[in-house]
ZASEGU-485498 format. One record per atom (N, C-alpha, C, O): x, y, z. Coordinates in steps of 0.001 Angstrom, whole numbers, plus 500000, padded with zeros to 6 digits. Layout:
N
XYZ ...
//
This chain:
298
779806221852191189 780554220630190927 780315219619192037 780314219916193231 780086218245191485 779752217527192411 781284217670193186 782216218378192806 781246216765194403 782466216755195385 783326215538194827 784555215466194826 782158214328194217 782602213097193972 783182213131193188 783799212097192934 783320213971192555 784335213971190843 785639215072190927 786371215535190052 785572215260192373 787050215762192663 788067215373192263 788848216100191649 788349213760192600 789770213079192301 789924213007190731 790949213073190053 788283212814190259 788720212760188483 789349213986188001 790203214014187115 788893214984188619 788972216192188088 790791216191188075 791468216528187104 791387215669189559 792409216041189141 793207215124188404 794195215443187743 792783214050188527 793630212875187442 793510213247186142 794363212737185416 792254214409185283 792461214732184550 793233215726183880 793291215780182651 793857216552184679 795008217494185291 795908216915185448 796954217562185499 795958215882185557 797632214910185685 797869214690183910 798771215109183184 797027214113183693 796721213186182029 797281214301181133 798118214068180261 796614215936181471 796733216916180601 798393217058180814 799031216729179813 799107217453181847 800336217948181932 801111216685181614 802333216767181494 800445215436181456 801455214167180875 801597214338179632 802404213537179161 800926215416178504 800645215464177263 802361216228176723 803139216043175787 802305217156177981 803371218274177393 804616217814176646 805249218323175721 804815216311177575 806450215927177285 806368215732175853 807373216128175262 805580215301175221 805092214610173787 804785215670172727 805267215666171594 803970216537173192 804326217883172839 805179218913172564 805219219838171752 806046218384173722 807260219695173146 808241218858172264 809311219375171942 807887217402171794 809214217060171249 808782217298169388 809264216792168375 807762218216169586 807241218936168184 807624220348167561 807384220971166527 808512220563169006 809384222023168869 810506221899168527 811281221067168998 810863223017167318 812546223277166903 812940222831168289 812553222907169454 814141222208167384 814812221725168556 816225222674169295 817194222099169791 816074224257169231 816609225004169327 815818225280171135 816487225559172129 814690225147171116 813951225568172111 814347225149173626 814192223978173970 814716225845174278 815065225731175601 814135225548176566 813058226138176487 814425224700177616 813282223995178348 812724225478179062 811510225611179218 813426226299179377 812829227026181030 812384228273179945 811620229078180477 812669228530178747 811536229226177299 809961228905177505 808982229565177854 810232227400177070 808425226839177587 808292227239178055 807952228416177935 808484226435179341 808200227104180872 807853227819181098 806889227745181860 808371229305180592 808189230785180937 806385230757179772 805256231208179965 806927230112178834 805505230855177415 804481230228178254 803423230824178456 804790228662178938 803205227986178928 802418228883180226 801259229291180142 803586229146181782 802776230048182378 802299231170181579 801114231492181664 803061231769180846 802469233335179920 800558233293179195 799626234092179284 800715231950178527 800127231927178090 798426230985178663 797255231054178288 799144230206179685 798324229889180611 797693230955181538 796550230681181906 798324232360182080 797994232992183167 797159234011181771 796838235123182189 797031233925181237 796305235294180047 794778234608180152 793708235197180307 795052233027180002 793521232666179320 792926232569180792 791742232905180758 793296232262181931 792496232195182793 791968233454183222 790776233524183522 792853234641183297 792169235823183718 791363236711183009 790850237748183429 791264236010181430 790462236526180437 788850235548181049 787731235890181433 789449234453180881 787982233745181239 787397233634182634 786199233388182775 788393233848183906 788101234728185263 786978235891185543 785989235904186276 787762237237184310 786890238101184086 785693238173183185 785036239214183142 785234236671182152 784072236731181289 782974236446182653 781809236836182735 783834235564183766 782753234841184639 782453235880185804 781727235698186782 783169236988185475 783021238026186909 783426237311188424 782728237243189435 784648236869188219 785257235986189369 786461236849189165 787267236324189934 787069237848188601 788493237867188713 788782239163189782 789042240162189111 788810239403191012 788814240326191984 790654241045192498 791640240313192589 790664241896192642 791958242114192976 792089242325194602 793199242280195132 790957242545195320 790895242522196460 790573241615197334 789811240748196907 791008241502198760 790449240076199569 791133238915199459 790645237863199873 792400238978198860 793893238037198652 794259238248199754 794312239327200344 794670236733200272 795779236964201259 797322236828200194 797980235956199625 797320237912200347 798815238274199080 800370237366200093 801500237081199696 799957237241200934 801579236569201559 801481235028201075 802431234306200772 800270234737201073 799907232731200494 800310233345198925 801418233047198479 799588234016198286 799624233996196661 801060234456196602 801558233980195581 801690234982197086 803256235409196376 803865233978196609 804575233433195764 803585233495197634 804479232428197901 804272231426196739 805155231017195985 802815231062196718 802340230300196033 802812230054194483 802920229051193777 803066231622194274 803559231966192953 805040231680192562 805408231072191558 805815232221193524 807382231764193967 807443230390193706 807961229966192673 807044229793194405 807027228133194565 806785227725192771 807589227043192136 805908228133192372 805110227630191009 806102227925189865 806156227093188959 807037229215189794 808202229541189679 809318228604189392 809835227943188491 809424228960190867 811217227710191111 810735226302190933 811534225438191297 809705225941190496 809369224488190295 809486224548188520 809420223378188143 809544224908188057 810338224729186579 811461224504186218 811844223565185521 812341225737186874 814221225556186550 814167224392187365 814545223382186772 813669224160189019 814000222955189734 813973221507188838 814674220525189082 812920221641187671 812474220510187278 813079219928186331 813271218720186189 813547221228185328 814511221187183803 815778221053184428 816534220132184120 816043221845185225 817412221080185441 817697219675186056 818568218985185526 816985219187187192 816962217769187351 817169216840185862 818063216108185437 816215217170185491 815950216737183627 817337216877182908 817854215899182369 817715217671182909 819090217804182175 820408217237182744 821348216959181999 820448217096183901 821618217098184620 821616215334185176 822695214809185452 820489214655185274 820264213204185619 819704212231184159 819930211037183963 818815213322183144 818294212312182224 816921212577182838 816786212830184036 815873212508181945 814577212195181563 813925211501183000 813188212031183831 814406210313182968 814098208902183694 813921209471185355 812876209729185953 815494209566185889 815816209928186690 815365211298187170 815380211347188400 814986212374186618 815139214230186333 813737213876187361 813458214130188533 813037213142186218 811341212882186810 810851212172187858 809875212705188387 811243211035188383 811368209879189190 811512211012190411 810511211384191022 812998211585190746 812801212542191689 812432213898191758 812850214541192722 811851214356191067 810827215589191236 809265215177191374 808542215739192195 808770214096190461 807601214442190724 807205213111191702 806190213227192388 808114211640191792 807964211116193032 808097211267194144 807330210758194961 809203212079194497 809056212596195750 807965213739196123 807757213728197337 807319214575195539 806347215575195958 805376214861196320 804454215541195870 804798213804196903 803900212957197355 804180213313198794 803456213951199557 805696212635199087 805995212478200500 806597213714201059 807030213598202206 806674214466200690 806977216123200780 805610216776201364 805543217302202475 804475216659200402 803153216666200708 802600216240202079 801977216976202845 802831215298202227 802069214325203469 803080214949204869 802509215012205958 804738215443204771 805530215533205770 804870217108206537 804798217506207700 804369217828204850 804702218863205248 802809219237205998 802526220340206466 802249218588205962 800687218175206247 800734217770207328 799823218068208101 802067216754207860 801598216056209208 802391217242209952 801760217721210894 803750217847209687 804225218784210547 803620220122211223 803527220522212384 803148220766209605 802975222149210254 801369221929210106 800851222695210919 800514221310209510 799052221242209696 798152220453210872 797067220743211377 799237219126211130 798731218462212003 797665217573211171 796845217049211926 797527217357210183 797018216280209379 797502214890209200 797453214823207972 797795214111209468 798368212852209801 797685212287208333 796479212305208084 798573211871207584 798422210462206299 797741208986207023 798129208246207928 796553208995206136 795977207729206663 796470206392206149 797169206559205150 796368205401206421 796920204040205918 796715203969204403 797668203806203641 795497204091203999 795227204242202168 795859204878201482 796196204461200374 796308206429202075 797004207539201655 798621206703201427 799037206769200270 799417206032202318 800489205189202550 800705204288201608 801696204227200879 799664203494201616 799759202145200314 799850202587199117 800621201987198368 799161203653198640 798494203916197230 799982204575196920 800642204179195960 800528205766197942 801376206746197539 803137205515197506 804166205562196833 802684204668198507 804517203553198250 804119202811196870 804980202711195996 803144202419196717 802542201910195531 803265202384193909 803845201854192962 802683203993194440 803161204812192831 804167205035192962 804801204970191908 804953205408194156 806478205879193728 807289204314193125 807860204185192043 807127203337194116 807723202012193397 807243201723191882 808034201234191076 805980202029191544 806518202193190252 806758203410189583 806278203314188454 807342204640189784 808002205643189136 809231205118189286 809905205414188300 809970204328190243 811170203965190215 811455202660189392 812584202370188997 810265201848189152 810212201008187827 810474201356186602 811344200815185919 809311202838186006 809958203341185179 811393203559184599 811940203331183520 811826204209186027 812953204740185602 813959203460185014 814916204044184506 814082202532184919 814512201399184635 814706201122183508 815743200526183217 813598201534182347 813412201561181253 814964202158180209 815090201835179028 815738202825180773 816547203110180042 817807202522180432 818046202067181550 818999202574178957 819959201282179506 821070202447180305 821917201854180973 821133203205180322 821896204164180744 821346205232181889 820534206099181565 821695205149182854 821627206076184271 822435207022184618 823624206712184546 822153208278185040 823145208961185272 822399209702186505 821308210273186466 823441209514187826 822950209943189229 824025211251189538 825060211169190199 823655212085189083 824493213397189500 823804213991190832 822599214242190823 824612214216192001 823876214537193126 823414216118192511 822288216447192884 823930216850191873 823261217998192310 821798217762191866 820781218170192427 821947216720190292 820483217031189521 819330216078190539 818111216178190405 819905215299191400 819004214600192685 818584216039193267 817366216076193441 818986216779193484 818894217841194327 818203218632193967 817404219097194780 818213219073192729 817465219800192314 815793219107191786 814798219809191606 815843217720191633 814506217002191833 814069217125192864 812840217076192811 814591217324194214 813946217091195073 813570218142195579 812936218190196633 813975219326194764 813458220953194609 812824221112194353 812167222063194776 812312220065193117 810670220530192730 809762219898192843 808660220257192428 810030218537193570 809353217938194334 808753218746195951 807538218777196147 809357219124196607 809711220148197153 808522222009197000 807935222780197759 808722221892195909 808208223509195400 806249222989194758 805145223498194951 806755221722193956 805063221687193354 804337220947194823 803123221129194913 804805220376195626 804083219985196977 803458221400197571 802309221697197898 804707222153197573 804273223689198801 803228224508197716 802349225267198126 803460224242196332 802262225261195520 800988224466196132 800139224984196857 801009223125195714 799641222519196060 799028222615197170 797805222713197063 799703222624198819 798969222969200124 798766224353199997 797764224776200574 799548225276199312 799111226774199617 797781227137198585 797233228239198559 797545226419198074 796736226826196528 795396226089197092 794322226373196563 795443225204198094 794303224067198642 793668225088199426 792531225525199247 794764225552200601 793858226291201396 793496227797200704 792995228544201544 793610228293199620 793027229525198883 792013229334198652 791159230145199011 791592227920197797 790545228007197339 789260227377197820 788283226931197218 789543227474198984 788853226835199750 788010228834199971 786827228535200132 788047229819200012 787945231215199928 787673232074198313 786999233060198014 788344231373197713 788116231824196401 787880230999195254 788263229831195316 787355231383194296 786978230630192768 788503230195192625 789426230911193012 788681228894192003 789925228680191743 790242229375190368 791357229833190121 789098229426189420 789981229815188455 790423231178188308 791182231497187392 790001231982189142 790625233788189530 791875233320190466 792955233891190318 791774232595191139 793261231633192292 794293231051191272 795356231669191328 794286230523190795 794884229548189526 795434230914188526 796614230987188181 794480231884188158 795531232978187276 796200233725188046 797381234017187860 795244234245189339 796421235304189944 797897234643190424 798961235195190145 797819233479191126 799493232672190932 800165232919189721 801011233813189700 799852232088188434 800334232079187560 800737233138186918 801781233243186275 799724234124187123 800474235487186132 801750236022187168 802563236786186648 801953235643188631 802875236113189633 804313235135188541 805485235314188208 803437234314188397 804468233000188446 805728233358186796 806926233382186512 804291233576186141 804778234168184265 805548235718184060 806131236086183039 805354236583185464 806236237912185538 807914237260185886 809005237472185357 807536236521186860 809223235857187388 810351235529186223 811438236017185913 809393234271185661 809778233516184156 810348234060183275 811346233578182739 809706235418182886 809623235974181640 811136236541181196 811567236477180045 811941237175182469 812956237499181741 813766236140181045 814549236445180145 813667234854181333 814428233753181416 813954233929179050 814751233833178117 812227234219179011 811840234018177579 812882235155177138 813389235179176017 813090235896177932 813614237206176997 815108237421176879 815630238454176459 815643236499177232 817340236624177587 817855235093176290 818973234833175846 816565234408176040 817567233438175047 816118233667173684 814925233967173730 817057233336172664 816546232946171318 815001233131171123 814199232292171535 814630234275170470 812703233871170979 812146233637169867 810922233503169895 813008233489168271 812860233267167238 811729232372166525 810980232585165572 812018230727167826 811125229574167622 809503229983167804 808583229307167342 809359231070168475 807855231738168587 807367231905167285 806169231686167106 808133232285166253 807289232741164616 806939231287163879 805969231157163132 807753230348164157 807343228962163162 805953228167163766 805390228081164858 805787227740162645 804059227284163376 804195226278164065 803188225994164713 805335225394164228 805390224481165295 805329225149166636 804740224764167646 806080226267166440 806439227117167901 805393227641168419 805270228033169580 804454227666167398 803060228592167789 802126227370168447 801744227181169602 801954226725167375 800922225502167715 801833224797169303 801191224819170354 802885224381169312 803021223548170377 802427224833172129 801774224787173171 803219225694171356 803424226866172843 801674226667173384 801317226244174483 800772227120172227 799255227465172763 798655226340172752 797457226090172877 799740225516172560 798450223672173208 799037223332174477 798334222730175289 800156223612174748 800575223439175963 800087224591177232 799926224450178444 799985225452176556 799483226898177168 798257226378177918 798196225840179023 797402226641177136 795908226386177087 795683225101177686 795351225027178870 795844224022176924 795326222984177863 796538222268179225 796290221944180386 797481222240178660 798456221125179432 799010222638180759 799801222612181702 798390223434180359 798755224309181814 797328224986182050 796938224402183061 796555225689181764 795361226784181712 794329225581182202 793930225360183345 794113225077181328 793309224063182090 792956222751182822 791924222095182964 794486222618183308 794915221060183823 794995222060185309 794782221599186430 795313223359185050 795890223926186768 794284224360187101 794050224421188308 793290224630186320 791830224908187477 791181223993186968 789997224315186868 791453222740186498 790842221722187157 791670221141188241 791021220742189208 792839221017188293 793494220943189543 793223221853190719 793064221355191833 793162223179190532 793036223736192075 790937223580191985 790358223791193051 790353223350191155 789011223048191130 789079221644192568 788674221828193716 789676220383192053 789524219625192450 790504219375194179 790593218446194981 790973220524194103 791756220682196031 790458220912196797 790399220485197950 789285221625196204 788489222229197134 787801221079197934 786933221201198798 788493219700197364 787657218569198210 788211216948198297 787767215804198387 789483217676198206 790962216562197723 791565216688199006 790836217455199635 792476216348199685 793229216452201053 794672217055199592 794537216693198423 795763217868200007 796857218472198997 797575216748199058 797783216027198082 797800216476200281 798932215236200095 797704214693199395 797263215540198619 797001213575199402 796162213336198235 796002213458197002 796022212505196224 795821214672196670 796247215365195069 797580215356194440 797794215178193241 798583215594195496 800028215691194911 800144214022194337 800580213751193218 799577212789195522 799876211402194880 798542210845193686 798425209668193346 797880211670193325 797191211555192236 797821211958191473 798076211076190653 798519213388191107 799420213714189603 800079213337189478 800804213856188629 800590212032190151 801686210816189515 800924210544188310 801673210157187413 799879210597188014 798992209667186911 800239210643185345 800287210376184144 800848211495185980 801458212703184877 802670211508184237 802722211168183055 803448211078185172 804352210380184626 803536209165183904 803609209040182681 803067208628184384 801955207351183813 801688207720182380 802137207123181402 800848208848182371 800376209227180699 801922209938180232 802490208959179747 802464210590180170 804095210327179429 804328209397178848 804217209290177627 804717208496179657 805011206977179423 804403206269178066 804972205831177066 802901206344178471 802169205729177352 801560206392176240 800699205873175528 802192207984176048 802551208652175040 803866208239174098 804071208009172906 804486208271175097 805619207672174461 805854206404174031 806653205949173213 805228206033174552 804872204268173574 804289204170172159 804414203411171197 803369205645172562 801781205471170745 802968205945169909 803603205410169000 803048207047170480 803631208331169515 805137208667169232 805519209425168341 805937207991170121 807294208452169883 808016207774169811 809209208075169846 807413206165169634 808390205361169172 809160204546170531 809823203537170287 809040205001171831 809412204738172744 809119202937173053 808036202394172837 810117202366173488 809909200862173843 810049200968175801 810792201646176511 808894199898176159 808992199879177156 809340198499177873 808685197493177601 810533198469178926 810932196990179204 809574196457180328 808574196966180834 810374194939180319 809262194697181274 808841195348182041 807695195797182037 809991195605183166 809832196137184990 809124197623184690 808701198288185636 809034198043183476 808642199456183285 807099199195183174 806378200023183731 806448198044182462 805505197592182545 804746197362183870 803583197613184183 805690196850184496 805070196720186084 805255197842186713 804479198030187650 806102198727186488 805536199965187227 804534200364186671 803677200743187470 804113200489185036 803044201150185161 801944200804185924 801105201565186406 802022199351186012 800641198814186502 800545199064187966 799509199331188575 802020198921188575 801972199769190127 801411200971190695 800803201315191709 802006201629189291 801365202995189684 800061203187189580 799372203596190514 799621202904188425 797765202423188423 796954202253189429 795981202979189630 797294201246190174 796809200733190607 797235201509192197 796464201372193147 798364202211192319 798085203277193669 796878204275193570 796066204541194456 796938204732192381 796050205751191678 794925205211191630 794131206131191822 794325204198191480 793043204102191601 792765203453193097 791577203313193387 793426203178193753 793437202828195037 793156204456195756 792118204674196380 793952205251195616 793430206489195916 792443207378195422 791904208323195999 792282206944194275 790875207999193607 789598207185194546 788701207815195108 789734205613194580 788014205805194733 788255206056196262 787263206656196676 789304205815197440 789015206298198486 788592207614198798 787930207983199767 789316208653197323 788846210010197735 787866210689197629 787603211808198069 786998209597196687 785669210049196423 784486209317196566 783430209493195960 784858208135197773 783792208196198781 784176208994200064 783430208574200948 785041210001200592 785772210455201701 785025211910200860 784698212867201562 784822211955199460 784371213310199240 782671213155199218 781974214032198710 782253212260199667 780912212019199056 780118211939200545 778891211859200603 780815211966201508 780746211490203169 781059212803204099 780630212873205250 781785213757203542 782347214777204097 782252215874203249 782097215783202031 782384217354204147 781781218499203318 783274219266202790 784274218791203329 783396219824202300 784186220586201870 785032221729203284 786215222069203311 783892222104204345 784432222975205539 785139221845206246 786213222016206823 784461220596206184 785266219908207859 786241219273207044 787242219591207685 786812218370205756 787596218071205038 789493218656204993 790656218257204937 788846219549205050 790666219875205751 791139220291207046 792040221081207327 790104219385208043 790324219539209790 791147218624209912 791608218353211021 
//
């Protein structure tokens, strides 16, 4: 893989997991958020270690198992962290602080314990997109700021930041896509009792089938190794403020397909956010085109 098509790689990994929201609103509406959750890792961690082992990449030895449990943990508690924000603040709000804040979570937790310092581009692009995720959120006439569900956004803002630096420096050692299943199947053992304790009925109707294995497969299986594909030459704070592009494509799903109206200021965030996002893609891929993959995360 070229290096230069890192940042696409993961903006296309943003685009894919922007699909899901639009997706699941094709499921009985019996279906419980942290159900998904549990099926899409299930069904995400099966296809990668099936197609891991077609490529003779899937190894059980030579893990540093203390990064992958964590990694897995984190990948975990970043679901309930996320559905409940979602439930407890609203849509708008649930999202705004989970997946805007994991930018600056990213970069804190990079300059503290790595000693990586955020460069000025990294700064503009990333105040850029969160001002407009907080545009978004605008879009609706009704707000609801419950501190805990702040809290719990900023949990999984929080949790998908720490998956992304621990998952950067793995695969920098291993194939991501044997890295990318062994998390996830850690991640889909955790989950699973959550599928098995409510209603699992919605699994037999073909909505339940079709939505579960499109979300499975692409909006998780293959949005997460082209994502940990594209760490091997991404800085993590970097990547985390590229999958803002996730809320972005939501948005303008929800405009084609669901009927969704968007106000002005929501308009200008999108274009805010855009425009952080491409402010950071092409810096990252002349920074990937200039630099090797070993000295890149010095």
């Amino acid at each position: 893989m070229k290096s230069s098509l890192a940042p696409v790689m993961i903006l296309v990994a943003a685009i894919l997991w922007g699909t899901a929201g639009t997706a699941k609103t094709y499921l009985p509406e019996n279906v419980d958020s942290l159900s998904i959750g549990a099926m899409r890792l299930i069904i995400g961690s099966l296809i990668l270690i099936v197609i891991a082992l077609l490529m003779g990449q899937f190894k059980l030895k030579g893990w540093p198992w203390r990064m992958v449990f964590a990694a897995g943990i984190a990948m975990a508690l970043f679901q309930p962290f996320f559905f409940n924000a979602v439930t407890l603040t609203g849509v708008a709000v649930g999202t705004v602080a989970s997946i805007g804040s994991a930018p600056v979570f990213s970069g804190l937790i990079e300059w503290l314990f790595f000693k990586l310092q955020p460069d000025r581009v990294w700064w503009i692009s990333t105040i850029l997109a969160i001002i407009g995720c907080a545009l978004l959120m605008f879009n609706t006439g009704s707000i609801t700021v419950d501190p805990l569900g702040i809290l719990s956004g900023l949990g999984a803002g929080m949790t998908f930041a720490s998956y992304t630096i621990l998952n950067s420096r793995m695969v920098r050692h291993h194939p991501p896509i044997a890295t990318t299943a062994v998390v996830f199947t850690i991640s889909a053992l955790l989950l699973t009792p959550f599928l098995l304790l409510n209603d699992p009925s919605w699994l037999m109707t073909s909505g339940g089938i079709s939505v579960s294995l499109y979300i499975g497969l692409f909006a998780t299986g293959l949005a997460y190794f082209l994502f940990a594909s594209g760490l091997k030459h991404v800085k993590s704070s970097s990547a985390v403020t590229l999958s803002l592009a996730e809320p972005l494509t939501a948005s303008l799903l929800g405009v084609l397909f669901v009927g969704e109206v968007l106000a002005l200021w929501s308009w200008a965030g999108l274009i805010m956010l855009l425009a952080g996002l491409v402010l950071l893609a092409m810096q990252s891929r002349g920074r990937s085109k200039a630099v090797s993959p070993q000295n890149s995360f010095r």
